[in-house]
BAFI-3210 file (N, C-alpha, C; in Angstrom, 3 decimals, decimal comma, padded with zeros to 6 digits):
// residues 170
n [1|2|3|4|5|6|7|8|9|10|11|12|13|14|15|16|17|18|19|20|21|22|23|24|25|26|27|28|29|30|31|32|33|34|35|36|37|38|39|40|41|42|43|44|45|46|47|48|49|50|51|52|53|54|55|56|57|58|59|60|61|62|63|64|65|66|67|68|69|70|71|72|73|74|75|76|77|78|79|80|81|82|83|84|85|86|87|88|89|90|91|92|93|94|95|96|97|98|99|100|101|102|103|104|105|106|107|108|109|110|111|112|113|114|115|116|117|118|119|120|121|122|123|124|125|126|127|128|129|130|131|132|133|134|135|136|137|138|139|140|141|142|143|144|145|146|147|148|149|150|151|152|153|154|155|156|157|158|159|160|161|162|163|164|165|166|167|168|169|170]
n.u [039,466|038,504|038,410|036,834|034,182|034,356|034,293|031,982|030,066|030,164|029,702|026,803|026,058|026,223|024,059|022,119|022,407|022,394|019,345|018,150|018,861|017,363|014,870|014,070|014,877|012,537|010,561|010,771|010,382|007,115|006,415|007,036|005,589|002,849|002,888|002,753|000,750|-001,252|-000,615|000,065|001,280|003,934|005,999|008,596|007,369|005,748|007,444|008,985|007,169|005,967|004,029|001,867|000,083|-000,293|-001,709|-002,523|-005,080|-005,683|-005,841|-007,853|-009,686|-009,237|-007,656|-004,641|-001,470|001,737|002,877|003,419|002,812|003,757|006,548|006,608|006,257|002,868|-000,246|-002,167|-005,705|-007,164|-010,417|-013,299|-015,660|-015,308|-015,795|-013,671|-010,213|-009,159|-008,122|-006,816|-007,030|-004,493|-002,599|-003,096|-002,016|000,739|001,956|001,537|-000,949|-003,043|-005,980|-008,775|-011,990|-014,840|-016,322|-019,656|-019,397|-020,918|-020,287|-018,986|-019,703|-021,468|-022,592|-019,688|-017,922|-015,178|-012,725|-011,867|-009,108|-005,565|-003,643|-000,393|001,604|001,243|002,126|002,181|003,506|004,656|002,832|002,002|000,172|-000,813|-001,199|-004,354|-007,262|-008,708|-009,972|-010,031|-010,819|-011,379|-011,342|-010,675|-008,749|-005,897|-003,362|-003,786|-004,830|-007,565|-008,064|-009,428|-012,282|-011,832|-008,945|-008,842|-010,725|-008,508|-007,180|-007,080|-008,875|-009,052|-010,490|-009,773|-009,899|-008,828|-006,933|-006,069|-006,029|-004,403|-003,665|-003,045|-005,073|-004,812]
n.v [-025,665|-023,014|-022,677|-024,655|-023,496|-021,002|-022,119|-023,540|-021,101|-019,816|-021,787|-021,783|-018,773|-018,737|-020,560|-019,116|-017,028|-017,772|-019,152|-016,264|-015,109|-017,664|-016,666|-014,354|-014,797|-016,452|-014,314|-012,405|-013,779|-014,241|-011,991|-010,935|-012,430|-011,710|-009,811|-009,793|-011,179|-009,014|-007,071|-008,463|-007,047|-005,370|-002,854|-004,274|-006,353|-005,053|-003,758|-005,785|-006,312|-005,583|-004,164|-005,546|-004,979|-006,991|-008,040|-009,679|-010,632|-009,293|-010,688|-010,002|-009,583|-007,808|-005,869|-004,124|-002,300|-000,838|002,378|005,609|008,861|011,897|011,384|010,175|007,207|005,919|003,327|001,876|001,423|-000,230|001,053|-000,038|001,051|003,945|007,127|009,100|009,364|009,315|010,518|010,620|013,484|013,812|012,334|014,118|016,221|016,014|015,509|018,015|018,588|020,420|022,163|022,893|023,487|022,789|020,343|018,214|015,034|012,100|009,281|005,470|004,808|007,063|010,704|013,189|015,696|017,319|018,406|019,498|018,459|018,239|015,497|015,813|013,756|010,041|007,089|003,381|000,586|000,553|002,008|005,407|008,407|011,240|014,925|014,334|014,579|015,049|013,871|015,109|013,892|014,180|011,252|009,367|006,868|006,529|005,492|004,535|005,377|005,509|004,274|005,582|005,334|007,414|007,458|004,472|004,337|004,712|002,738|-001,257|-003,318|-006,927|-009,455|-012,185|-015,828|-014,653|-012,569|-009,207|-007,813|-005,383|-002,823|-000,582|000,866|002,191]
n.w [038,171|037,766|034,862|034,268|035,134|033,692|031,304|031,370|031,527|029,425|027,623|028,169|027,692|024,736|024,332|025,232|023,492|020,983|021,044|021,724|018,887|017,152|018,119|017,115|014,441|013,704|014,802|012,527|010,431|010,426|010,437|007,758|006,512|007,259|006,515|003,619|003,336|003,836|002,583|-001,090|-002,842|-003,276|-003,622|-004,997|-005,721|-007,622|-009,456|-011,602|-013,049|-016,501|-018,858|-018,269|-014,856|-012,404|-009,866|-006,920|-004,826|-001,018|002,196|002,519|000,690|-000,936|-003,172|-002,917|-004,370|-003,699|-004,324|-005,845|-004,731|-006,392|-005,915|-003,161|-001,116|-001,355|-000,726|-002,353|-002,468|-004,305|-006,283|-007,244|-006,781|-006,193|-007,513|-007,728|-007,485|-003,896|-001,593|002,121|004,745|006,111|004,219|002,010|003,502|004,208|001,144|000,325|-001,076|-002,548|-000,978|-002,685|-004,011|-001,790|-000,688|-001,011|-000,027|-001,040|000,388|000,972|003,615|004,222|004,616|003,472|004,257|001,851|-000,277|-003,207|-005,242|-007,385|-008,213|-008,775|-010,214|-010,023|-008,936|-010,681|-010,425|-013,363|-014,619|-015,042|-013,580|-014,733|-013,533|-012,251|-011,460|-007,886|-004,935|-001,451|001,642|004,729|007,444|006,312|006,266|007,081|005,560|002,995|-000,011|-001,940|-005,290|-007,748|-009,990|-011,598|-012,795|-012,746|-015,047|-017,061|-018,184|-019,054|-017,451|-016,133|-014,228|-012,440|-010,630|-008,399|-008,794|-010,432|-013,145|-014,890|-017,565|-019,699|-021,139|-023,989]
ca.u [038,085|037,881|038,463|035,732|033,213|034,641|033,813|030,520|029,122|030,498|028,023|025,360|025,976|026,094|023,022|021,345|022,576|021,257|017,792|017,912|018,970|016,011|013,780|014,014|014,158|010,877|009,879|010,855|009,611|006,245|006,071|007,268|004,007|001,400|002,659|002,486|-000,733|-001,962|-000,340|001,097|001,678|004,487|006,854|009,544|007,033|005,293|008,810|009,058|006,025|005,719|002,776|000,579|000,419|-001,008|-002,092|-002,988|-005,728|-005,109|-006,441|-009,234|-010,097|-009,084|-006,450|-003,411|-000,584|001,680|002,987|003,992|002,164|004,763|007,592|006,212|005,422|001,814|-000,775|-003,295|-006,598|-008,135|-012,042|-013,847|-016,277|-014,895|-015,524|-012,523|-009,099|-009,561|-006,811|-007,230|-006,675|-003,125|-001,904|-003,140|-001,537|001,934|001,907|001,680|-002,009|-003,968|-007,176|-009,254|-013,380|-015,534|-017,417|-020,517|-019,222|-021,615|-019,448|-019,652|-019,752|-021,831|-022,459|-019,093|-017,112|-013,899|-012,343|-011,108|-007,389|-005,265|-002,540|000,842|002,310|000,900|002,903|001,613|004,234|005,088|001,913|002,858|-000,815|-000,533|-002,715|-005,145|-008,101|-008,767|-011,219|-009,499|-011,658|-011,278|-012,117|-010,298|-007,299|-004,296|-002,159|-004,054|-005,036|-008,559|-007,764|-011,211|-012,627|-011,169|-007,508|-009,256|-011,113|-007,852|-007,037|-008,089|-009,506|-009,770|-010,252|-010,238|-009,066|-007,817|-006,122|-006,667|-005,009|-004,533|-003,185|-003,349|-006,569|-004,297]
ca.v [-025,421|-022,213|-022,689|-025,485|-022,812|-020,131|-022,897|-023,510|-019,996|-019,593|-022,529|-020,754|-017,607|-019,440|-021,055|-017,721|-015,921|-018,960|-018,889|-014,952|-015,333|-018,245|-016,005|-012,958|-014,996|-016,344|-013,410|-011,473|-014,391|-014,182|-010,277|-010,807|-013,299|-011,238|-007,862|-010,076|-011,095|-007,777|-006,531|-009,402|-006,776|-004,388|-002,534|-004,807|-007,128|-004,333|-003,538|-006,867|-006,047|-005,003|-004,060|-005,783|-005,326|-008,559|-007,817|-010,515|-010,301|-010,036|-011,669|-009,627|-010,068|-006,505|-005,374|-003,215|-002,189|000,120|003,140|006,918|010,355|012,794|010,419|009,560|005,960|005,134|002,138|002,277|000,386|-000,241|000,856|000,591|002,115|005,518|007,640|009,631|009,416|009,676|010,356|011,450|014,889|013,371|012,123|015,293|017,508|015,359|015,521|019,153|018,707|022,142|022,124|023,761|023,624|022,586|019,719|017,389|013,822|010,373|008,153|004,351|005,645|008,105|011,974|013,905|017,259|016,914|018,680|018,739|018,564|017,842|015,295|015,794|012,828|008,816|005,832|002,354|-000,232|001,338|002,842|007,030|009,199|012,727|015,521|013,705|014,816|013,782|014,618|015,217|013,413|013,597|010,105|007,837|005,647|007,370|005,046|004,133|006,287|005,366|004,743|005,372|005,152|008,691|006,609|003,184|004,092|004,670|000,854|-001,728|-004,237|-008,196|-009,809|-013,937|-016,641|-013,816|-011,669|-008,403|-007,490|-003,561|-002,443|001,144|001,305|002,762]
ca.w [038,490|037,010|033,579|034,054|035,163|032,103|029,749|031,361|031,620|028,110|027,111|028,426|026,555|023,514|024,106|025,288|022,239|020,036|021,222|020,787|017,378|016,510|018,363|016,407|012,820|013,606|014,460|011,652|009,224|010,685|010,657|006,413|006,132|007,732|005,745|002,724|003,198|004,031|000,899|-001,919|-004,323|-002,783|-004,979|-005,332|-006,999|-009,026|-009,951|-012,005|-014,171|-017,282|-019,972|-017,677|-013,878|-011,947|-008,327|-006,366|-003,109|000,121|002,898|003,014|-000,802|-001,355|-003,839|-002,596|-004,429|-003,277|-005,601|-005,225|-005,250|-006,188|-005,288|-001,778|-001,021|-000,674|-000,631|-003,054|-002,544|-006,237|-005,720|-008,211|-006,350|-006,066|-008,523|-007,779|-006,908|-002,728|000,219|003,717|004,981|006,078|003,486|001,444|004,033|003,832|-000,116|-000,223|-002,056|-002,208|-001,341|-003,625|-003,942|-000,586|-001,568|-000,179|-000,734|-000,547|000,541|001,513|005,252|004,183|003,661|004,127|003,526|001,295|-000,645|-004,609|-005,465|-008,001|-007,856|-010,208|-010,571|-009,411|-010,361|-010,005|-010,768|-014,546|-015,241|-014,527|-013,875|-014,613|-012,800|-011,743|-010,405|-006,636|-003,493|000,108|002,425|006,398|007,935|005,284|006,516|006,854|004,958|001,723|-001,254|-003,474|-006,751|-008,396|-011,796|-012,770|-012,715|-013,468|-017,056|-018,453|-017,914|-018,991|-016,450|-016,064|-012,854|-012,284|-009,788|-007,414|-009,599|-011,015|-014,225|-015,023|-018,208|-020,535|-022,108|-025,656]
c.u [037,601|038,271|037,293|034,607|033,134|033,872|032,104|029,427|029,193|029,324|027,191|025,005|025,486|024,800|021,870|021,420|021,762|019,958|017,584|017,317|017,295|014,966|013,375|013,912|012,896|010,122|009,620|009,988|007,907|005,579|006,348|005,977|002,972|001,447|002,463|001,095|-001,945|-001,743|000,575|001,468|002,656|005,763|007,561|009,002|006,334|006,285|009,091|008,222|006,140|004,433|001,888|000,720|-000,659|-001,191|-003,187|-004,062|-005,552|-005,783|-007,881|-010,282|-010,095|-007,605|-006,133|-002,500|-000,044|002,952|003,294|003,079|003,475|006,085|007,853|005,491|004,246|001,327|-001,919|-004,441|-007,579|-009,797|-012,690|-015,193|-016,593|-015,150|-014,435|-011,577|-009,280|-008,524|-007,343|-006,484|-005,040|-002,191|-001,885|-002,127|000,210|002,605|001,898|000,160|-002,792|-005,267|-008,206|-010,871|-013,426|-016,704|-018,120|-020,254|-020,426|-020,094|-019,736|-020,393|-020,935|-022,288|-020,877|-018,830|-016,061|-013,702|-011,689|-009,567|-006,728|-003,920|-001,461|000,968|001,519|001,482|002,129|002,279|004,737|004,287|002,375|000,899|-000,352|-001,730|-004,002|-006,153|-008,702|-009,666|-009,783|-010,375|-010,803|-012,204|-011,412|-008,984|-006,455|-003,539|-002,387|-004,863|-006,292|-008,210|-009,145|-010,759|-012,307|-009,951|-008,358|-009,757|-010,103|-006,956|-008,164|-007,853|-010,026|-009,648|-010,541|-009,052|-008,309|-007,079|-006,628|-005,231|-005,336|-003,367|-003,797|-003,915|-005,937|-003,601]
c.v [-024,117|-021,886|-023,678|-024,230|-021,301|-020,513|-023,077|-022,256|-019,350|-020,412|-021,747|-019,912|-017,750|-019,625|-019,828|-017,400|-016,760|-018,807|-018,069|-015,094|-016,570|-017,549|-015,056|-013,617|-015,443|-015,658|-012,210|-012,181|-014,138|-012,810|-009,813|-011,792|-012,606|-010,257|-008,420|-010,228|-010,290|-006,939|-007,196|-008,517|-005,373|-003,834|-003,291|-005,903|-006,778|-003,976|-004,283|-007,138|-005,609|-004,649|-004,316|-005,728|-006,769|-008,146|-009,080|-010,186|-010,437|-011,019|-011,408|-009,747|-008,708|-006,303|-004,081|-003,307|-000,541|001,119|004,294|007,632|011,219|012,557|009,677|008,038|006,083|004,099|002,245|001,000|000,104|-000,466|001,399|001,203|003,312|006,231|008,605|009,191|009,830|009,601|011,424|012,885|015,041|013,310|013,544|016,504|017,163|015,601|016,922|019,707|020,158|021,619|023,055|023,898|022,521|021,585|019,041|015,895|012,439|009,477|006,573|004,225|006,742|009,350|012,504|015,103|016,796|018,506|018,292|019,248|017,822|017,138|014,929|014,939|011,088|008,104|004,648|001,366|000,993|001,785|004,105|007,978|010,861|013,850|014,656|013,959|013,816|014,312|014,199|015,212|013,192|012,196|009,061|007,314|006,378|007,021|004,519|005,100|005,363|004,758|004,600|005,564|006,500|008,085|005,784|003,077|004,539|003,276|-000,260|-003,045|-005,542|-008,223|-011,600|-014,653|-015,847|-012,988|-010,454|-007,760|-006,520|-003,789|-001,537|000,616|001,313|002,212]
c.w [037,855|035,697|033,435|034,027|034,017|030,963|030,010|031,069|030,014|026,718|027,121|027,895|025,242|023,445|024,385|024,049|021,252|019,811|020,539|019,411|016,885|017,047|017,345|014,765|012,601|013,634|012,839|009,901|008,964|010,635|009,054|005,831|006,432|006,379|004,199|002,387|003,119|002,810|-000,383|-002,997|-003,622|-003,910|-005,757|-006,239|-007,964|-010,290|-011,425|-013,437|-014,947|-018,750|-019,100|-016,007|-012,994|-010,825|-007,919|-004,852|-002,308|000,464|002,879|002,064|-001,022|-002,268|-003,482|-003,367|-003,653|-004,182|-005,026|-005,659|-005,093|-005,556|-004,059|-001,951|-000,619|-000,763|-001,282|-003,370|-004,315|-005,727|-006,148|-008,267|-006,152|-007,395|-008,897|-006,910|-004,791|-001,798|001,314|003,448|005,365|005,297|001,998|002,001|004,007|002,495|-000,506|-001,038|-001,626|-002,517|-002,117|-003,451|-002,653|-001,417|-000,575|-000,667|-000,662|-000,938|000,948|002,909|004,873|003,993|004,716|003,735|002,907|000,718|-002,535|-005,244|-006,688|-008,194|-009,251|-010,916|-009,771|-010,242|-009,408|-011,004|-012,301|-015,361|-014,197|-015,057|-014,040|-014,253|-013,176|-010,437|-008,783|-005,257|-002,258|000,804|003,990|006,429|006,753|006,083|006,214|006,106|003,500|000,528|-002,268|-004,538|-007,294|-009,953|-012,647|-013,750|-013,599|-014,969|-017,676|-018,770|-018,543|-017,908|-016,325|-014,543|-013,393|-011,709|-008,825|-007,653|-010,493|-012,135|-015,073|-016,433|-019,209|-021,447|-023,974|-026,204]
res [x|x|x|x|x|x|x|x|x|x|x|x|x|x|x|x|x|x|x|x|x|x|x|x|x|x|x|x|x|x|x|x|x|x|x|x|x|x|x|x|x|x|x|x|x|x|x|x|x|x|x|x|x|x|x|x|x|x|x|x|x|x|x|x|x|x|x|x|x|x|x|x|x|x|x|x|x|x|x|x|x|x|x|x|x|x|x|x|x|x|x|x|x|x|x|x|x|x|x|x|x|x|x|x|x|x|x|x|x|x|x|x|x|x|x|x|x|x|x|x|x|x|x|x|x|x|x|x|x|x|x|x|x|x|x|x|x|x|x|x|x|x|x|x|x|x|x|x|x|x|x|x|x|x|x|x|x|x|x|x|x|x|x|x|x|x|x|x|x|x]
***
């Protein structure tokens, strides 16, 4: 009798642990689909690129890749709106960036205060920016970086069917 109830509670375990286990790969599949969607172009597939980079849209119809300032990972929204290079006061103060001139920005949001800074180094897949002028704006998104048309006119620029396709201007 109690080797019957060993073997039974032993089932059970099994089948506990089981579940677990399919719990957590669904979860983890489902938590590798969203972050895709939120960003299809993450290093490992900028990585892959060469001469030309390809960035696909998210969900939102916004292009993200994500790239380094000064060897730090960030997330860089392509906007070709900006006329400069743009990161929060965060990610400026993280990065080491010096703020330099007190400026009045128009922004999409707005009028704000910033700041103008200059950043060393930006990589984006196997394009490499060098100082690169850039505003330090309070109120931007902590986790994504501008890339404006300072960056962008030295590219050149198609877009079609969902895809935006960046490659050096020279």
């Amino acid at each position: 009798m109690n080797s019957e109830n060993t073997v039974r509670r032993r089932g059970w375990l099994m089948m506990l642990l089981g579940g677990a286990l399919a719990f957590f790969m669904v979860t983890a599949f489902y938590h590798m689909l969203i972050r895709d969607q939120q960003n299809p172009n993450n290093l490992s597939v900028l990585a892959l690129q060469d001469g030309e980079l390809i960035l696909r849209k998210n969900r939102n119809g916004h292009y993200l890749a994500e790239g380094k300032i000064n060897g730090t990972p960030v997330v860089f929204l392509v906007d070709t709106g900006a006329t400069q290079v743009a990161v929060s006061g965060d990610i400026a103060q993280k990065l080491g960036l010096a703020k330099k001139t007190r400026r009045t920005l128009q922004t999409a949001s707005g009028t704000t205060e910033g700041w103008t800074t200059t950043i060393p180094e930006m990589e984006l897949g196997f394009m490499l920016f060098v100082d690169t002028s850039a505003v330090i704006v309070n109120g931007l998104d902590e986790n994504t970086v501008l890339l404006g048309m300072n960056a962008l006119e030295q590219l050149h620029i198609t877009q079609s069917a969902g895809e935006l396709r960046l490659r050096p201007a020279k």
